[in-house]
MARLUMVEX-862446 format. One record per residue: residue in one letter; x, y, z negated of N, C-alpha, C, O in turn. Coordinates in pm, whole numbers. Layout:
<pakes>
(pake 'a' (X Y Z) (X Y Z) (X Y Z) (X Y Z))
...
</pakes>
This chain:
<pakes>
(pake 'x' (-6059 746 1172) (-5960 652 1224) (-5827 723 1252) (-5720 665 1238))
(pake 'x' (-5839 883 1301) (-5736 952 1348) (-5625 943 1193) (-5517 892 1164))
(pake 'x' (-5703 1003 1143) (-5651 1005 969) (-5585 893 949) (-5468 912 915))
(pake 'x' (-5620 776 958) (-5545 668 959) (-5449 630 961) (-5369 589 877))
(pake 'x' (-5453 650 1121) (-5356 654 1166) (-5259 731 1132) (-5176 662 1073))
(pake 'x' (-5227 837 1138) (-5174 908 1084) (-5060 886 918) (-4945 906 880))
(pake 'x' (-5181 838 874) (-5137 794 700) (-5043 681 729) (-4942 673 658))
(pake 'x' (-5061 601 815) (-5025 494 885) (-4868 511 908) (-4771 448 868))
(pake 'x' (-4879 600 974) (-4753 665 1039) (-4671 748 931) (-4552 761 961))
(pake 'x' (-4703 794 838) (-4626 852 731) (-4556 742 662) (-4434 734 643))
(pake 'x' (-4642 666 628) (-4634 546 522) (-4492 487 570) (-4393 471 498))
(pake 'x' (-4503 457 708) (-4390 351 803) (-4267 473 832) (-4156 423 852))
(pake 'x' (-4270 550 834) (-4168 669 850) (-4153 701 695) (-4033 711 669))
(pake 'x' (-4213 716 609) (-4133 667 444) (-4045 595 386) (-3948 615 314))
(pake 'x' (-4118 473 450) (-4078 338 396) (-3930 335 463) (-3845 273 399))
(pake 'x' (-3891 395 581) (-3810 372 677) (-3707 484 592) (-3603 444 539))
(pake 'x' (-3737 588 588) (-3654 680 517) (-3559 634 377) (-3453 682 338))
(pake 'x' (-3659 497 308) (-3618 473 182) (-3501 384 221) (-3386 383 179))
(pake 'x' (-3568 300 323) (-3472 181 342) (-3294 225 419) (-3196 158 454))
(pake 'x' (-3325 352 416) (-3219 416 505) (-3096 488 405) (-2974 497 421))
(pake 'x' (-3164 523 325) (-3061 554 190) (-3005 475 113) (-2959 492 1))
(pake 'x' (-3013 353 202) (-2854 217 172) (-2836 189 29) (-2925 141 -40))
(pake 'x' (-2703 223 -18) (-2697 156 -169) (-2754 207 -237) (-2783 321 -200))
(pake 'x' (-2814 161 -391) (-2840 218 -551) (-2735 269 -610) (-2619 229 -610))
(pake 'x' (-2788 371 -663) (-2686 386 -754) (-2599 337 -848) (-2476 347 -848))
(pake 'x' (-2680 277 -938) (-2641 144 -1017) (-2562 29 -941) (-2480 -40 -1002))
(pake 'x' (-2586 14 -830) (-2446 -79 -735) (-2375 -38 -758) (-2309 -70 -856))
(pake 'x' (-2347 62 -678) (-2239 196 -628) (-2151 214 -799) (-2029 235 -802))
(pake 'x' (-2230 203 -919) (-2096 248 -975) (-2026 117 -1042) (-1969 104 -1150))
(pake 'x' (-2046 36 -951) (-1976 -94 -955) (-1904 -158 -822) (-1858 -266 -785))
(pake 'x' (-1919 -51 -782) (-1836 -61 -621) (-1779 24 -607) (-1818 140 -622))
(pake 'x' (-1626 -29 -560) (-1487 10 -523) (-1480 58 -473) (-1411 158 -488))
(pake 'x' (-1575 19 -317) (-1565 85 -186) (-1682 168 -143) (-1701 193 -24))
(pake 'x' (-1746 202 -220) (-1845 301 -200) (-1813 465 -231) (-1748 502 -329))
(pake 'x' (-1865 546 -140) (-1798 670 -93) (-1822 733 -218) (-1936 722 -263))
(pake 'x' (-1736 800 -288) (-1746 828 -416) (-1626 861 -475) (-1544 769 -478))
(pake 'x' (-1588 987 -531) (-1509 1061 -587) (-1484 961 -737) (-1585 942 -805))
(pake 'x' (-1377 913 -774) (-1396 847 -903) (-1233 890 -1004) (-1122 927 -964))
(pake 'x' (-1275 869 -1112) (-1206 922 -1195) (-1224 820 -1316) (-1320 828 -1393))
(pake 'x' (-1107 707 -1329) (-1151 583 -1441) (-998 593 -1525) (-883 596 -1480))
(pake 'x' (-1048 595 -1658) (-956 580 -1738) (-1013 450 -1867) (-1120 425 -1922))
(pake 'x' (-902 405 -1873) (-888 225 -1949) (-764 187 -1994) (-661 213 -1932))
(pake 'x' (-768 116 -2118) (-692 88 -2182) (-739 -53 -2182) (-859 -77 -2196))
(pake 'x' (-636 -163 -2164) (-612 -299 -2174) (-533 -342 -2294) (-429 -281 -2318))
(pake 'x' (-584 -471 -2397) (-467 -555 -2461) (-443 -651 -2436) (-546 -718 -2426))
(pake 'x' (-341 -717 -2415) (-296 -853 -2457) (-279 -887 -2545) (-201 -814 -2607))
(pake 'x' (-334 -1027 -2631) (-316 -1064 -2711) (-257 -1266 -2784) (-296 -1369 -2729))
(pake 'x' (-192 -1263 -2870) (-190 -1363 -2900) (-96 -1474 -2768) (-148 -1582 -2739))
(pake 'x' (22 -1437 -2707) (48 -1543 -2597) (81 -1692 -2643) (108 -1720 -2760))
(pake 'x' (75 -1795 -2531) (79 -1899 -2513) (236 -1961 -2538) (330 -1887 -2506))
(pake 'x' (261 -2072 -2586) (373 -2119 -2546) (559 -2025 -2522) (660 -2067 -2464))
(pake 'x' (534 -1904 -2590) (625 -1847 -2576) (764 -1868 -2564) (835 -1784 -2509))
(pake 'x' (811 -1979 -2614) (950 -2077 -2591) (939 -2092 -2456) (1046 -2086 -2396))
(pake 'x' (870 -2104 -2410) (897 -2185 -2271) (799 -2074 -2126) (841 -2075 -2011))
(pake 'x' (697 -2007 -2158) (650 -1907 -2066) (676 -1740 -2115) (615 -1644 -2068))
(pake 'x' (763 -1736 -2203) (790 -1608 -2276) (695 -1557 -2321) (591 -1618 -2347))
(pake 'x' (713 -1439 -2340) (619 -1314 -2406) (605 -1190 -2279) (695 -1157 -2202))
(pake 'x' (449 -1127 -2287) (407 -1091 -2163) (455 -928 -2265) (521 -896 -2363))
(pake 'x' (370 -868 -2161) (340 -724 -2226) (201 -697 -2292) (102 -751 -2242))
(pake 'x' (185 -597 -2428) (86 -620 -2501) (-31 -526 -2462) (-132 -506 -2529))
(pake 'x' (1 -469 -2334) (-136 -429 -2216) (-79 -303 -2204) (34 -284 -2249))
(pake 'x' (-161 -186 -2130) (-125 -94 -2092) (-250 41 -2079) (-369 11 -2094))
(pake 'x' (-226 128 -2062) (-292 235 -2028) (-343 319 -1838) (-275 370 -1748))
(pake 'x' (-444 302 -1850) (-448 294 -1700) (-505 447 -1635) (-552 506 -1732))
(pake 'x' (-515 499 -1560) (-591 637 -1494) (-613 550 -1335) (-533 457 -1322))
(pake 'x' (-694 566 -1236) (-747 544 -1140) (-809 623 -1068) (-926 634 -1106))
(pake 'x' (-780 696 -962) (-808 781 -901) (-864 719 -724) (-801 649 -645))
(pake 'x' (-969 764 -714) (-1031 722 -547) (-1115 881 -476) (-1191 973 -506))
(pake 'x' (-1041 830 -373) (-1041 1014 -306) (-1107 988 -199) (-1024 970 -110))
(pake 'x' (-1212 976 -159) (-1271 961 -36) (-1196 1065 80) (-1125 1164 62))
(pake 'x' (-1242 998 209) (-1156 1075 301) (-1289 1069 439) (-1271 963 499))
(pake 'x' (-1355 1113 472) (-1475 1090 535) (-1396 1082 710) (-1295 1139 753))
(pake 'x' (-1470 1008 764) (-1460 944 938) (-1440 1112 997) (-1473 1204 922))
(pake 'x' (-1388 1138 1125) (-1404 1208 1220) (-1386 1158 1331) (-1341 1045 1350))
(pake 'x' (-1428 1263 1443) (-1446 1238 1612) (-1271 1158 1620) (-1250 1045 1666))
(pake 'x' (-1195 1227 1579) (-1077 1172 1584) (-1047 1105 1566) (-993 1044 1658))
(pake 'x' (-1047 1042 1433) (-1050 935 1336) (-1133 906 1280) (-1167 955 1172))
(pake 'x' (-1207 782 1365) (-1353 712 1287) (-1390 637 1190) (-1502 590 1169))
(pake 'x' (-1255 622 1102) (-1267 540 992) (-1284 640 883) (-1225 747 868))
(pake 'x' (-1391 576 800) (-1350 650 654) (-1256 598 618) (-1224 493 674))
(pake 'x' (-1162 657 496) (-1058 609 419) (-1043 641 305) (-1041 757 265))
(pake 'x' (-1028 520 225) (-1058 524 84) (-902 528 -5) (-888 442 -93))
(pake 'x' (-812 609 15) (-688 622 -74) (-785 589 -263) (-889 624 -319))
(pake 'x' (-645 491 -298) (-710 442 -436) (-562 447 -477) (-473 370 -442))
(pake 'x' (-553 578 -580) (-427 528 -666) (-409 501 -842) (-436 591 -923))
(pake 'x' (-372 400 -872) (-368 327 -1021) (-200 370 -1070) (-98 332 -1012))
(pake 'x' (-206 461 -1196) (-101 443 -1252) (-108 443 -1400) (-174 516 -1474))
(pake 'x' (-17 336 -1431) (-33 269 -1556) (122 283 -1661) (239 282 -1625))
(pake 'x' (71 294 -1781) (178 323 -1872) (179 206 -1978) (121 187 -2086))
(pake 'x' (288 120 -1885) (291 -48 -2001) (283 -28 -2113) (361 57 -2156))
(pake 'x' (202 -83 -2198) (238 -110 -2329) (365 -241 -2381) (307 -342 -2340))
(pake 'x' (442 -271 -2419) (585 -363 -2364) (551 -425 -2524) (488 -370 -2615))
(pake 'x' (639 -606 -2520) (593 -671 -2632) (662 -544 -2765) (623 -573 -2878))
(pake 'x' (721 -460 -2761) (776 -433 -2895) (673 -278 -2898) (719 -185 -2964))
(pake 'x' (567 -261 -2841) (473 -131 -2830) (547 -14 -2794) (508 98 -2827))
(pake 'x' (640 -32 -2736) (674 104 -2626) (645 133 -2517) (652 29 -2450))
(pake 'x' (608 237 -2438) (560 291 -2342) (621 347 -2226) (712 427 -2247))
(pake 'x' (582 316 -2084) (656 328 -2009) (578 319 -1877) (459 290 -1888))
(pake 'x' (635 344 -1737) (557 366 -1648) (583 263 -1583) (695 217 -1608))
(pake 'x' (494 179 -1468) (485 99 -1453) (356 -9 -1372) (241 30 -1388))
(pake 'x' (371 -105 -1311) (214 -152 -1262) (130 -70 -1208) (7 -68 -1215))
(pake 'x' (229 24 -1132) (123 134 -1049) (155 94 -934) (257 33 -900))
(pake 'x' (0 153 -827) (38 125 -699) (-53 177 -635) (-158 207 -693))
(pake 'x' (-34 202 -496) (-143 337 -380) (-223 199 -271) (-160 121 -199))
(pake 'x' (-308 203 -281) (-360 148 -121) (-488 235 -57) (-583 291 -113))
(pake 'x' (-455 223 69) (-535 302 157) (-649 244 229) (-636 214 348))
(pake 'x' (-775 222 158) (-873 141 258) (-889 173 346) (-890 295 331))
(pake 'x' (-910 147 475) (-992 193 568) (-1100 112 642) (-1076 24 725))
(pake 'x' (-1237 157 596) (-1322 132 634) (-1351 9 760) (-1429 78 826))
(pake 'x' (-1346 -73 810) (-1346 -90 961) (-1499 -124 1042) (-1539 -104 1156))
(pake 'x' (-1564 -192 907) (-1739 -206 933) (-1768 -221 828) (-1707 -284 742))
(pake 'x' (-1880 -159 820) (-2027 -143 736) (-2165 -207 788) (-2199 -212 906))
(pake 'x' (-2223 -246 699) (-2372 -271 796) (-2492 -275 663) (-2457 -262 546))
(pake 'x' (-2602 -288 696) (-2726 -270 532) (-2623 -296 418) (-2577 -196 363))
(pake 'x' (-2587 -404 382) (-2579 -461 258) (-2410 -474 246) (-2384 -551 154))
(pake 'x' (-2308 -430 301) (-2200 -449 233) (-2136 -367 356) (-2202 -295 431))
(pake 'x' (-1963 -396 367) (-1882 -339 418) (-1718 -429 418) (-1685 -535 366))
(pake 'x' (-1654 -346 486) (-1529 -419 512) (-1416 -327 525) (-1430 -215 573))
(pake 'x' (-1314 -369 487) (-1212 -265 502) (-1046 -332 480) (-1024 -439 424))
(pake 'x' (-950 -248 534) (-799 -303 497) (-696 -178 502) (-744 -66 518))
(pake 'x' (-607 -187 493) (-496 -108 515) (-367 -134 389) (-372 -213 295))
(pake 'x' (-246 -31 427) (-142 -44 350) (-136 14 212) (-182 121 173))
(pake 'x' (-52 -101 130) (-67 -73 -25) (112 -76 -22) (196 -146 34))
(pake 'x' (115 27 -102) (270 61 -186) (228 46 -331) (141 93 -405))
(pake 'x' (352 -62 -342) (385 -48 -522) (523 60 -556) (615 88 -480))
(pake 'x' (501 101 -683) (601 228 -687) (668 134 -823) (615 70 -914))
(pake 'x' (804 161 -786) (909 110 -915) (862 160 -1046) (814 272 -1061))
(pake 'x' (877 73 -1142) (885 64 -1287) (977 147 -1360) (1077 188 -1301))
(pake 'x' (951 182 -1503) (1088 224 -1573) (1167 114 -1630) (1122 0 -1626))
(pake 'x' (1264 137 -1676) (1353 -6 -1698) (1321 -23 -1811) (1325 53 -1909))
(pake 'x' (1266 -200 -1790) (1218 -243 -1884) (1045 -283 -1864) (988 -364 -1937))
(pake 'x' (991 -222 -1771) (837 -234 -1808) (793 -244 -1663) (706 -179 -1606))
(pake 'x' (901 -377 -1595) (849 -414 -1444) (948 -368 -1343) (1028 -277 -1363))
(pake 'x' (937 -438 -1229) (1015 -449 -1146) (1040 -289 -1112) (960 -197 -1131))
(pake 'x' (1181 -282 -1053) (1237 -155 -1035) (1244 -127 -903) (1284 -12 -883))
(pake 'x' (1222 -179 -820) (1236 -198 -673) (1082 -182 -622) (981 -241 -661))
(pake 'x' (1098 -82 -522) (964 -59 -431) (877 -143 -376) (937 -157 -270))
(pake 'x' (794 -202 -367) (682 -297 -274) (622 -230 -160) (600 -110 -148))
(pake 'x' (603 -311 -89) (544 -269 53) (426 -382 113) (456 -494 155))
(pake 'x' (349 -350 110) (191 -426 178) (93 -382 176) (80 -263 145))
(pake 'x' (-27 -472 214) (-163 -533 277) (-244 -536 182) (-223 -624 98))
(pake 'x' (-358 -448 162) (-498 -455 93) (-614 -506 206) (-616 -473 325))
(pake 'x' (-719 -600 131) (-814 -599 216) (-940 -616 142) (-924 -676 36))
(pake 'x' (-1060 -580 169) (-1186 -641 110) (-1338 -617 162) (-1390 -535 237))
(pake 'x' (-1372 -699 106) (-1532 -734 175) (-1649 -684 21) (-1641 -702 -100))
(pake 'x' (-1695 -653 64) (-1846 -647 -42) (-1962 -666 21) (-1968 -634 139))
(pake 'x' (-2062 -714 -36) (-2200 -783 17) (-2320 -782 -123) (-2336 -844 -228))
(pake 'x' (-2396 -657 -38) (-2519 -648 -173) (-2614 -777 -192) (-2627 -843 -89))
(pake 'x' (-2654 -803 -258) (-2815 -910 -235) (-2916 -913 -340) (-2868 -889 -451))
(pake 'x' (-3061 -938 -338) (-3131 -948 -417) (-3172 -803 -486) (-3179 -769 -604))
(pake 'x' (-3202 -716 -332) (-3230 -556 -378) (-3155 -500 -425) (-3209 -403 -479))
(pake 'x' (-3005 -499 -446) (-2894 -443 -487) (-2852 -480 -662) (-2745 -454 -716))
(pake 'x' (-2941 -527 -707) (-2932 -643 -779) (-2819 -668 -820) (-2767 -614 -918))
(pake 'x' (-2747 -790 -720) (-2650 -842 -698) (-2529 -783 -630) (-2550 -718 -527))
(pake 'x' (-2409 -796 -671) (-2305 -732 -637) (-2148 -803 -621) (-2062 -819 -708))
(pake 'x' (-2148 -842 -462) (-2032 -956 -482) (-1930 -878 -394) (-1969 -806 -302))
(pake 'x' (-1764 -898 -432) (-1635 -843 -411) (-1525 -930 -385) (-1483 -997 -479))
(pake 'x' (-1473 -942 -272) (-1315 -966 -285) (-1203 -902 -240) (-1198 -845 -131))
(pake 'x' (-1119 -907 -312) (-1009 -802 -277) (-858 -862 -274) (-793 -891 -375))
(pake 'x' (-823 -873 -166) (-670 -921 -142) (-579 -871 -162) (-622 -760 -190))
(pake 'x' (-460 -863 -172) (-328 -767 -182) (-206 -858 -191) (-186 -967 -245))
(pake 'x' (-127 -769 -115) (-50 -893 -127) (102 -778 -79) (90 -709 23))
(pake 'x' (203 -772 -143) (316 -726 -167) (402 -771 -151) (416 -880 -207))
(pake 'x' (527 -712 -58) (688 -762 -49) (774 -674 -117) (766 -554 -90))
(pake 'x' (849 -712 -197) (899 -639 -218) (1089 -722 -292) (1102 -837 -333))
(pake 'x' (1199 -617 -283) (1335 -658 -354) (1327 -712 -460) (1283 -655 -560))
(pake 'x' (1400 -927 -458) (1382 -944 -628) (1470 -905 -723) (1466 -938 -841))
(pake 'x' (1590 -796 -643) (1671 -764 -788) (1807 -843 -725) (1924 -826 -762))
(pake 'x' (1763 -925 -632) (1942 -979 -586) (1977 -929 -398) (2061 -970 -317))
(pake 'x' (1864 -821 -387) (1867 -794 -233) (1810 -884 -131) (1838 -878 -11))
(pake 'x' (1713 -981 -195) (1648 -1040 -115) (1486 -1053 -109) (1423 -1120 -191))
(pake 'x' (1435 -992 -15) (1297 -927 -23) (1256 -1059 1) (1304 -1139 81))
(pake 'x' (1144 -1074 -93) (1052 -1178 -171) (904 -1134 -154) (873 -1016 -162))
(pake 'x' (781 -1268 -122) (682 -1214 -165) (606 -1179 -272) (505 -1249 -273))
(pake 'x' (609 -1111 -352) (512 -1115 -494) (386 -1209 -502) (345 -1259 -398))
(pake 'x' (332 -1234 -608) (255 -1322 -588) (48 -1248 -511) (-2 -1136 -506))
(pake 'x' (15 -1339 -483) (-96 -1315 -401) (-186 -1262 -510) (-175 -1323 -617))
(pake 'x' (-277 -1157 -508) (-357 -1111 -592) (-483 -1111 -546) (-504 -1015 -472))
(pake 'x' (-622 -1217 -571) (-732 -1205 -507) (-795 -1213 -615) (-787 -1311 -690))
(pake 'x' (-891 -1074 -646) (-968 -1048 -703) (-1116 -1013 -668) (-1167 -907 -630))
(pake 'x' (-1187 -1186 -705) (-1326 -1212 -703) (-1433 -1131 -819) (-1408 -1146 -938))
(pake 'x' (-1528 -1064 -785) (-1572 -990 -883) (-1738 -1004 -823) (-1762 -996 -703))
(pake 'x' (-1846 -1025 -928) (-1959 -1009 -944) (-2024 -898 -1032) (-1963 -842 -1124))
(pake 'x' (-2154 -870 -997) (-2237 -743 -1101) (-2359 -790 -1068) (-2392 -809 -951))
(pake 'x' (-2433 -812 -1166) (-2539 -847 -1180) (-2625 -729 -1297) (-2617 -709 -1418))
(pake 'x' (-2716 -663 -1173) (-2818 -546 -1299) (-2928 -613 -1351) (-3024 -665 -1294))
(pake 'x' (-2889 -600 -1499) (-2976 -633 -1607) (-3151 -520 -1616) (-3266 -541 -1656))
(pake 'x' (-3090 -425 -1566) (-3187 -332 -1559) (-3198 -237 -1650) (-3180 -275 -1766))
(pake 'x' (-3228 -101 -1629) (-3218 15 -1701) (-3014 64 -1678) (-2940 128 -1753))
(pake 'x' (-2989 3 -1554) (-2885 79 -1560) (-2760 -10 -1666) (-2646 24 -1695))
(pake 'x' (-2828 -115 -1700) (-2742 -224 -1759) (-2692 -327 -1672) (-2764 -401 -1604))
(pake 'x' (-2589 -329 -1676) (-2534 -449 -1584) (-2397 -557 -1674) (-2340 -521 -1777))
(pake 'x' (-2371 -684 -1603) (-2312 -810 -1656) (-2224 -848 -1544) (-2284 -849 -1437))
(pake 'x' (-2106 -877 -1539) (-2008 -960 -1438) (-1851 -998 -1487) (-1794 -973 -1593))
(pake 'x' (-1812 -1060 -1382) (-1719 -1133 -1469) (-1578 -1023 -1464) (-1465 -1071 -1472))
(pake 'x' (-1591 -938 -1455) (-1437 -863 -1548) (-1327 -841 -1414) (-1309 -926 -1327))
(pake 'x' (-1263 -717 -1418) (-1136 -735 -1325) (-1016 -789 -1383) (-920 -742 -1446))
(pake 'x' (-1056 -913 -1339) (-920 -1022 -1375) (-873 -1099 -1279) (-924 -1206 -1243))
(pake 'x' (-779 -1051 -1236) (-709 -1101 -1098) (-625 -1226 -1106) (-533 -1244 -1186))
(pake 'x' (-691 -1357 -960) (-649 -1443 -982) (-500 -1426 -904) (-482 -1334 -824))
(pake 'x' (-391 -1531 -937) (-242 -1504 -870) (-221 -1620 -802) (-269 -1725 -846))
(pake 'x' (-165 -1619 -715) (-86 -1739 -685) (61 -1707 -622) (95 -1619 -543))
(pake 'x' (110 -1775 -665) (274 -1801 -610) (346 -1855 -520) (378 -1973 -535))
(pake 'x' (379 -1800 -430) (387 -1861 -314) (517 -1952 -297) (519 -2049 -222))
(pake 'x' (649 -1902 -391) (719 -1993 -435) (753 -2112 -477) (851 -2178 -443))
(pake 'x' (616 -2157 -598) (604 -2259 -644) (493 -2333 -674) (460 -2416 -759))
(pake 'x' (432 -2263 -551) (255 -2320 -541) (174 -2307 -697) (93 -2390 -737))
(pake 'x' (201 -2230 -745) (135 -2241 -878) (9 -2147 -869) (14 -2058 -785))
(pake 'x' (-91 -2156 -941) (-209 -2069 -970) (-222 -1993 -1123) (-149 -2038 -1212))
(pake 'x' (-297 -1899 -1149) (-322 -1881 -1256) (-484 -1795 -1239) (-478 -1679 -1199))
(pake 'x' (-586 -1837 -1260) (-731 -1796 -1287) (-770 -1763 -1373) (-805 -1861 -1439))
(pake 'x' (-798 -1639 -1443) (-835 -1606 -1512) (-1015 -1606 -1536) (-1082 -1605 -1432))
(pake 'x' (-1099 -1607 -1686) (-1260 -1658 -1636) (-1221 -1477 -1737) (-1131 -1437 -1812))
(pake 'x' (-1328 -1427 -1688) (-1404 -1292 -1802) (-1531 -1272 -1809) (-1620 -1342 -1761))
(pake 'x' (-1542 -1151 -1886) (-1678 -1133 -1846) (-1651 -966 -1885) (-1543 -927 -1929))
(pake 'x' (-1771 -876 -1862) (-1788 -707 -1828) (-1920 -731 -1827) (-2002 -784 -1752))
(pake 'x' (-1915 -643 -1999) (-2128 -588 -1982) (-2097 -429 -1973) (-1991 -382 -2015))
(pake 'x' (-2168 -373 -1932) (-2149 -213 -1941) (-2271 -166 -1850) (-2341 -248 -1791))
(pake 'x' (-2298 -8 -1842) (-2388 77 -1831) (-2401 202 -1761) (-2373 299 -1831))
(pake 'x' (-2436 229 -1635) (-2384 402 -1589) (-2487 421 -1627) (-2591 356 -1641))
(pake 'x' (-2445 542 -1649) (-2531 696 -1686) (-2520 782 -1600) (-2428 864 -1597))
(pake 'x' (-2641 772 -1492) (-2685 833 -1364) (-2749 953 -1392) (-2846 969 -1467))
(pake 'x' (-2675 1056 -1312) (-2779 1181 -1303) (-2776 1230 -1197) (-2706 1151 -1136))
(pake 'x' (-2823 1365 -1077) (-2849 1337 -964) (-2729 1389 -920) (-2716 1380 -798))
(pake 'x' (-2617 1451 -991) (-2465 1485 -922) (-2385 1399 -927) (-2301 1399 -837))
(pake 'x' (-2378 1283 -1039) (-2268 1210 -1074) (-2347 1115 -1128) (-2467 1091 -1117))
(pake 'x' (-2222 1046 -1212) (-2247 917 -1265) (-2135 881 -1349) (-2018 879 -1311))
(pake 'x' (-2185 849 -1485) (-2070 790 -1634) (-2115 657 -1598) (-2234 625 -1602))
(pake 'x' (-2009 569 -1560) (-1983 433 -1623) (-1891 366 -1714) (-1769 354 -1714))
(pake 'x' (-1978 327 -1788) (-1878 263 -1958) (-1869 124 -1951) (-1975 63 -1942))
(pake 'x' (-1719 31 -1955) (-1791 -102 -1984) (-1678 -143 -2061) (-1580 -70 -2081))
(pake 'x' (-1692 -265 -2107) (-1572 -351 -2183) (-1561 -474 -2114) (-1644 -521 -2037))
(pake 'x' (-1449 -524 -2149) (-1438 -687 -2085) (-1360 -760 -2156) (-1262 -702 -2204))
(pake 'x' (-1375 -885 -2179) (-1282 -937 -2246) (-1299 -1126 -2143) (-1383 -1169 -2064))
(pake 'x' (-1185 -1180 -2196) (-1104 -1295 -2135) (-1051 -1341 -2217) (-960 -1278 -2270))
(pake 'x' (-1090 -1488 -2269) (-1058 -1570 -2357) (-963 -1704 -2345) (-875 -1745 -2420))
(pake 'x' (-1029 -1766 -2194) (-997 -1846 -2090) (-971 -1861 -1977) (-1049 -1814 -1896))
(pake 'x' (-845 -1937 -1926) (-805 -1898 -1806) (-741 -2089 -1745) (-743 -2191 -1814))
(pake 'x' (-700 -2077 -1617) (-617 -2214 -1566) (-543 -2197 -1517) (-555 -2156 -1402))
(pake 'x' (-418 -2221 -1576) (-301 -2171 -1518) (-172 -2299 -1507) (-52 -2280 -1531))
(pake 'x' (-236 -2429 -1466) (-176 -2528 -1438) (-18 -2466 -1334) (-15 -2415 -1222))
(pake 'x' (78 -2496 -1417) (248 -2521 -1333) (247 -2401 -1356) (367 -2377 -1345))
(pake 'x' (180 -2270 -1389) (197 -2137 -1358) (306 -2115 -1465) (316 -2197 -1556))
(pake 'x' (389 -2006 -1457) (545 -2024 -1544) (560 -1854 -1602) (662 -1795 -1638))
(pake 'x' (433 -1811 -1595) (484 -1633 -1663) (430 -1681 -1785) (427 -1793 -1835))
(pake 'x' (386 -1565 -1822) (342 -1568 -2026) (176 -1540 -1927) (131 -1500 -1820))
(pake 'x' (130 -1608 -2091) (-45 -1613 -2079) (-101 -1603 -2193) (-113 -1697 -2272))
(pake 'x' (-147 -1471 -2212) (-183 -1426 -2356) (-354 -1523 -2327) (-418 -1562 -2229))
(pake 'x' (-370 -1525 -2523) (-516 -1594 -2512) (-594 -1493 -2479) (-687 -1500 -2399))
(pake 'x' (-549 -1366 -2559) (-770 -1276 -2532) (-690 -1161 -2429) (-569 -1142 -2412))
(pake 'x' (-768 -1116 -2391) (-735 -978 -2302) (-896 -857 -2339) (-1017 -879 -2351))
(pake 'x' (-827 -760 -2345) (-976 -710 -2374) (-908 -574 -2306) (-797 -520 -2305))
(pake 'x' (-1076 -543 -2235) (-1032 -378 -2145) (-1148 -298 -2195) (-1258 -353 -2201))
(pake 'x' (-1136 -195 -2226) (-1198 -111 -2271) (-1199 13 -2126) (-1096 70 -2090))
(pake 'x' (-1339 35 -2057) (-1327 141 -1936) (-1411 282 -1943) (-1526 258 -1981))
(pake 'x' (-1395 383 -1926) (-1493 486 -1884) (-1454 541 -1752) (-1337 566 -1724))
(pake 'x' (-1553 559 -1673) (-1524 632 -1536) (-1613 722 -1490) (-1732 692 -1504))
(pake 'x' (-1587 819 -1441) (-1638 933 -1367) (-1652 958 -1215) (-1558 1010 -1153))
(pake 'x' (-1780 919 -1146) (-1792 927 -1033) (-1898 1028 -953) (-2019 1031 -975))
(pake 'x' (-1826 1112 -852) (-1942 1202 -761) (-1962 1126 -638) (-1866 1133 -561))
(pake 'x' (-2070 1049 -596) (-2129 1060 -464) (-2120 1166 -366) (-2137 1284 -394))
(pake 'x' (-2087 1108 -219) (-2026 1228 -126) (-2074 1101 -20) (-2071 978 -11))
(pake 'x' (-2121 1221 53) (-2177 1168 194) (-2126 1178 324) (-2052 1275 313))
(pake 'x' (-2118 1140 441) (-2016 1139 487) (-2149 1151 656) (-2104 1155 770))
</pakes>
């Protein structure tokens, strides 16, 4: 019976140990905000725009690098903080190259609990070269939530941002609202399906929307230091009722990223 017990007691102090090592891996390299050294490089196209007489011609996508630097909590400062910086080299309708659509935000952590987390802080947009986006600095607000379910399985995201910045006549304007809803669903073996980072906009000017639908199949390649994640995405369809920029039909992103787990 002593034995038993005992076995008893291993078993429940196991089980407890497992349940204590929080996310999968396979989540994690589909999460933003998970503590993790990352290193993503992607190339985007636009293709084919809409209505060009009347919503112009967009840009024909761009080249991206993505960098996330974990910054771990102290006695001092109890937040982790997740600095995330994106800088991108437009591809412009006539295929010239230029810098551009980059920008820094600083998560900071504020709660965590089993299955997801929460976080906000300040995002800077950095001026364009002329020609390939606004030239004038931005200044704002990142925020987002994630929530695991269905054994980590499931993988749901939203991410706010939202920017002020000069429109070019000295009068600071809001940019439009950027909330990007994102799902991951593991197929298994490290295969996973969701709908694509395609950020919905709205305009606060002229109440307009634009929603983009996608989709993202792709795959990490887990080993016990790191982790390769590969995926593609493409976007065919979107709703962009009153919305007044250019709206290419396909969008397709091509991603690889490089991530180390770091514990905190």
């Amino acid at each position: 019976m002593k034995r038993i017990n005992i076995l008893l007691i291993f078993i429940i102090l196991y089980s407890s140990a497992l349940l204590a090592q929080g996310q999968s891996r396979e989540s994690a390299a589909s999460d933003p905000t998970a503590a993790q050294w990352s290193y993503q490089f992607a190339y985007e196209g636009h293709f084919n725009y809409q209505e060009t007489d009347i919503r112009g011609v967009g840009n024909n996508g761009f080249l991206q690098f993505r960098l996330v630097a974990p910054i771990g909590a102290t006695k001092s400062f109890p937040i982790t903080l997740l600095p995330r910086l994106t800088a991108r080299l437009v591809q412009n309708s006539e295929d010239e190259f230029g810098f551009g659509q980059s920008d820094l935000f600083i998560l900071g952590i504020a709660k965590q609990w089993s299955s997801g987390r929460m976080g906000f802080g300040p995002q800077i947009n950095f001026p364009a070269a002329d020609g390939f986006g606004s030239k004038e600095w931005g200044y704002g607000l990142a925020a987002a939530i994630t929530q695991r379910e269905l054994d980590d399985d499931l993988f749901l995201s939203l991410l706010l941002q939202q920017v002020w910045r000069d429109d070019g006549t000295g009068v600071t304007r809001a940019s439009a609202l950027g909330i990007n809803v994102a799902f991951v669903y593991q197929l298994g073996k490290a295969y996973y399906i969701g709908n694509g980072d395609f950020v919905i906009s709205y305009n606060w000017h002229d109440q307009s929307w634009f929603v983009p639908f996608g989709v993202r199949f792709g795959r990490a390649f887990i080993s016990p230091e790191s982790t390769w994640n590969a995926y593609i995405e493409y976007r065919t369809w979107s709703y962009e009722k009153d919305w007044t920029g250019p709206v290419a039909d396909h969008n397709l992103r091509i991603n690889i990223q490089y991530q180390i787990p770091v514990s905190f």
